[in-house]
C-alpha positions as CSV (number, residue, x, y, z in Angstrom):
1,X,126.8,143.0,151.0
2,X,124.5,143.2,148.3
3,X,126.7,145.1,146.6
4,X,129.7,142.9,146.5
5,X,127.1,139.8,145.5
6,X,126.1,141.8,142.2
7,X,130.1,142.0,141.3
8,X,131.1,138.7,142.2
9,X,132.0,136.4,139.7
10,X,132.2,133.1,140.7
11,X,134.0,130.2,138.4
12,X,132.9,126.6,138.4
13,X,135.3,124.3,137.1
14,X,135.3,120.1,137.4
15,X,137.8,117.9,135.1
16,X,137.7,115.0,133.0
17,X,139.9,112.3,132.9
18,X,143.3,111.8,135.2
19,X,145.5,114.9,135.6
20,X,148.6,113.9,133.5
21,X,147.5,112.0,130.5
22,X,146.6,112.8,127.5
23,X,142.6,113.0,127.6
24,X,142.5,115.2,130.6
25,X,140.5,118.0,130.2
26,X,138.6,120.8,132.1
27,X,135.1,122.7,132.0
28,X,134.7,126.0,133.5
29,X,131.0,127.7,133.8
30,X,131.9,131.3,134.3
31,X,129.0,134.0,135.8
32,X,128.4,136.7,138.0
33,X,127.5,135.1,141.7
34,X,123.8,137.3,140.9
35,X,122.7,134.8,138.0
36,X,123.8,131.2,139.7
37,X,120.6,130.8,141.1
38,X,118.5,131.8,137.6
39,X,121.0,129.2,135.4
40,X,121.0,126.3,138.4
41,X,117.5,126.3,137.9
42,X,117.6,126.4,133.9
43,X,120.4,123.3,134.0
44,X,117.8,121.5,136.5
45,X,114.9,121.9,135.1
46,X,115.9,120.1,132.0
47,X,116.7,117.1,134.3
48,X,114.7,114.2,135.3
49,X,113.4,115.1,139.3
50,X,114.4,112.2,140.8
51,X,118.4,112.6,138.9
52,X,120.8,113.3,142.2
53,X,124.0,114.0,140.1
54,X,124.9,113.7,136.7
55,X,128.1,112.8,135.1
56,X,129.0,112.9,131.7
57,X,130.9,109.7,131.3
58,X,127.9,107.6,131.7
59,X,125.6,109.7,129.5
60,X,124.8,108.7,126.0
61,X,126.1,111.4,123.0
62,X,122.7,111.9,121.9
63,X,121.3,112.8,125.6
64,X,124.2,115.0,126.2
65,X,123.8,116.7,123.1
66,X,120.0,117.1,123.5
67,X,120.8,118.6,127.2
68,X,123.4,120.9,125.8
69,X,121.2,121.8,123.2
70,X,117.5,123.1,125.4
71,X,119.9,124.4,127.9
72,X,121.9,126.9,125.3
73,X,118.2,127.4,123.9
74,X,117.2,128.3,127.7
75,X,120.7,130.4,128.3
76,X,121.5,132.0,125.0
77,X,121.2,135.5,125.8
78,X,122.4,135.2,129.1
79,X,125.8,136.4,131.2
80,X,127.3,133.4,131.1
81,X,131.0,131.6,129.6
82,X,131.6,128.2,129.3
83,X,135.0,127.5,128.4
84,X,136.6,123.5,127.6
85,X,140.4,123.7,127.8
86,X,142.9,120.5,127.5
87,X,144.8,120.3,130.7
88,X,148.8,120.0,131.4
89,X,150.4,116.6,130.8
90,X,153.7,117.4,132.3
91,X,154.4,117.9,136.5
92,X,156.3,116.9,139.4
93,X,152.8,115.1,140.6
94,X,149.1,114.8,139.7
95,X,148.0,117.5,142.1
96,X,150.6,119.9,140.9
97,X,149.3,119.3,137.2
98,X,145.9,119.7,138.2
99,X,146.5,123.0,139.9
100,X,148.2,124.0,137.2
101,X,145.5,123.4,134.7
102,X,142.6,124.6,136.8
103,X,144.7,128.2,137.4
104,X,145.2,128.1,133.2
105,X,141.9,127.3,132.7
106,X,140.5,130.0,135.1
107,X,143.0,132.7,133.4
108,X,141.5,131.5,129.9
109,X,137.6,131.8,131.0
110,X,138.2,135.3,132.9
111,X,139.5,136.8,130.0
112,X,137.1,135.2,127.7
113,X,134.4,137.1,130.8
114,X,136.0,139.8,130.8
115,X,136.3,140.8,127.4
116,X,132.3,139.6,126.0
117,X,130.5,140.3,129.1
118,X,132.2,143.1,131.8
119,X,134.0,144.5,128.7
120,X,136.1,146.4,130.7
121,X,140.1,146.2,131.3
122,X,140.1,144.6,134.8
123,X,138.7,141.6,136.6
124,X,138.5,141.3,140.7
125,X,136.4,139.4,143.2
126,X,136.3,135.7,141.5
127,X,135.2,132.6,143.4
128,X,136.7,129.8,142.1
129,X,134.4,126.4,142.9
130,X,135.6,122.8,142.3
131,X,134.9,118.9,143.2
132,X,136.3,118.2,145.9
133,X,138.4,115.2,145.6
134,X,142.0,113.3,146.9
135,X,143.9,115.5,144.1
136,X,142.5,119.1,145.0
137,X,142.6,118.6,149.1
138,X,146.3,117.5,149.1
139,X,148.6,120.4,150.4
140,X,150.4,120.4,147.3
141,X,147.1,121.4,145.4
142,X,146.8,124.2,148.0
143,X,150.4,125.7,147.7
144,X,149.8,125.8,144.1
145,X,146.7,128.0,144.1
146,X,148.4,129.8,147.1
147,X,151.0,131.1,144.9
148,X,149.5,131.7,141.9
149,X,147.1,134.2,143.9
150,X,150.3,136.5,145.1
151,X,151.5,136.7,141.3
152,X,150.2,139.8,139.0
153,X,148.0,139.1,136.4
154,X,144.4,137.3,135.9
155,X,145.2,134.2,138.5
156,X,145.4,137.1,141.4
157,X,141.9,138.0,140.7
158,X,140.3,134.9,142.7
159,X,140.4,135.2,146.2
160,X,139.1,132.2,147.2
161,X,139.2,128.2,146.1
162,X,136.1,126.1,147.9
163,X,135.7,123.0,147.3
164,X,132.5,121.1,147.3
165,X,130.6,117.6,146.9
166,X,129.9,118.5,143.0
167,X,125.8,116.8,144.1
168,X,125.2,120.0,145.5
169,X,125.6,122.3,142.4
170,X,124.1,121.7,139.0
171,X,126.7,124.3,137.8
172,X,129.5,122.2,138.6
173,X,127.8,118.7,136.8
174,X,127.3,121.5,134.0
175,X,131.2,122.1,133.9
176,X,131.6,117.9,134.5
177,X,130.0,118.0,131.0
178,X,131.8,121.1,129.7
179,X,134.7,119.0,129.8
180,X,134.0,116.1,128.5
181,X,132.6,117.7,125.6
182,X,136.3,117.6,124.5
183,X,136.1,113.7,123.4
184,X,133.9,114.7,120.8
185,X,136.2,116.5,119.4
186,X,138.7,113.9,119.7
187,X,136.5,111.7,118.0
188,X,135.8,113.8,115.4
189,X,132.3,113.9,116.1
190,X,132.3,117.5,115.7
191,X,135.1,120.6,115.7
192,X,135.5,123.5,117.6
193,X,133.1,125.8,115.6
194,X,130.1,123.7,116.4
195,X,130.9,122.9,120.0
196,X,130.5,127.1,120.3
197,X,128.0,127.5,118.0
198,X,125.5,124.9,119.1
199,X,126.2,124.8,122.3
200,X,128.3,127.8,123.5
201,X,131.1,126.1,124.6
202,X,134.3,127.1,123.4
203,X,137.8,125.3,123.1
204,X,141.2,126.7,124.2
């Protein structure tokens, strides 16, 4: 058992905005299940004690940044990806394009995983952990995923979707703000270059 916890990779990934518009966007936080423990702690001890959840949206840009900053400080040499991509604005329904986008942006950050930190050809044994919400528990999400894991290629490589209650894991409320890093772009606060070389993140 040990064993298979020192391969497993497990891939947390929460969204910002509403799946079919325009500013939607998602955060992965990508790491082998062995170090969740080591950067849960690093992400919470930069936090206030008596802080429950955070969520990006009602955070200042200058706390965010500061937070972003001590944790990269705290994390740089560490196994660990975090990946912003823009999700899909095009689907039958909202939990079809969310599936879709949380299966691209999972492809995106296991490659990105794969090639700066296994660096080796092939990828297997990935947990893939979201917020559970009304989108991502409707049987149409689930079909989605379903499928995706029975075609070749990097979305076959996750063998399991969980979805939790995104207060029980600082890694998640780290992707929460992974993602919403995106509107600074947008707003031309900053551009891609800085988002990964101040904080780490990078933009697909």
């Amino acid at each position: 058992m040990a064993t298979r916890l020192n391969k497993k990779i497990l891939c947390f990934v929460d969204e910002c905005g509403t799946p079919g518009d325009r500013e939607f966007y998602l955060g992965a936080v990508i790491l082998f299940a062995r170090e969740v423990g080591r950067f849960d702690k690093s992400f919470s001890d930069l936090l206030d004690s008596n802080v429950n959840e955070i969520h990006a949206h009602k955070l200042s840009k200058p706390y965010l940044h500061g937070l972003l900053d001590r944790f990269r400080k705290k994390t740089e040499h560490g196994q660990i990806v975090l990946i912003n991509r823009k999700g899909l604005i095009h689907g039958k329904s909202q939990m079809i394009i969310y599936a879709k986008s949380v299966i691209e942006t999972v492809k995106v950050g296991l490659k990105r995983f794969r090639e700066e930190i296994l660096r080796r050809p092939t990828i297997d044994n990935v947990e893939v952990i979201i917020d559970a919400n009304h989108l991502n528990t409707h049987i149409d999400f689930d079909i989605m995923i379903s499928n995706a894991q029975l075609e070749n290629g990097r979305s076959k490589a996750f063998h399991r979707v969980v979805k939790i209650d995104s207060a029980a894991s600082r890694l998640l409320q780290l992707a929460d703000v992974v993602a919403y890093s995106r509107k600074w772009l947008v707003n031309n606060d900053m551009n891609a270059a800085a988002l990964r070389d101040r904080f780490g993140i990078q933009v697909m």
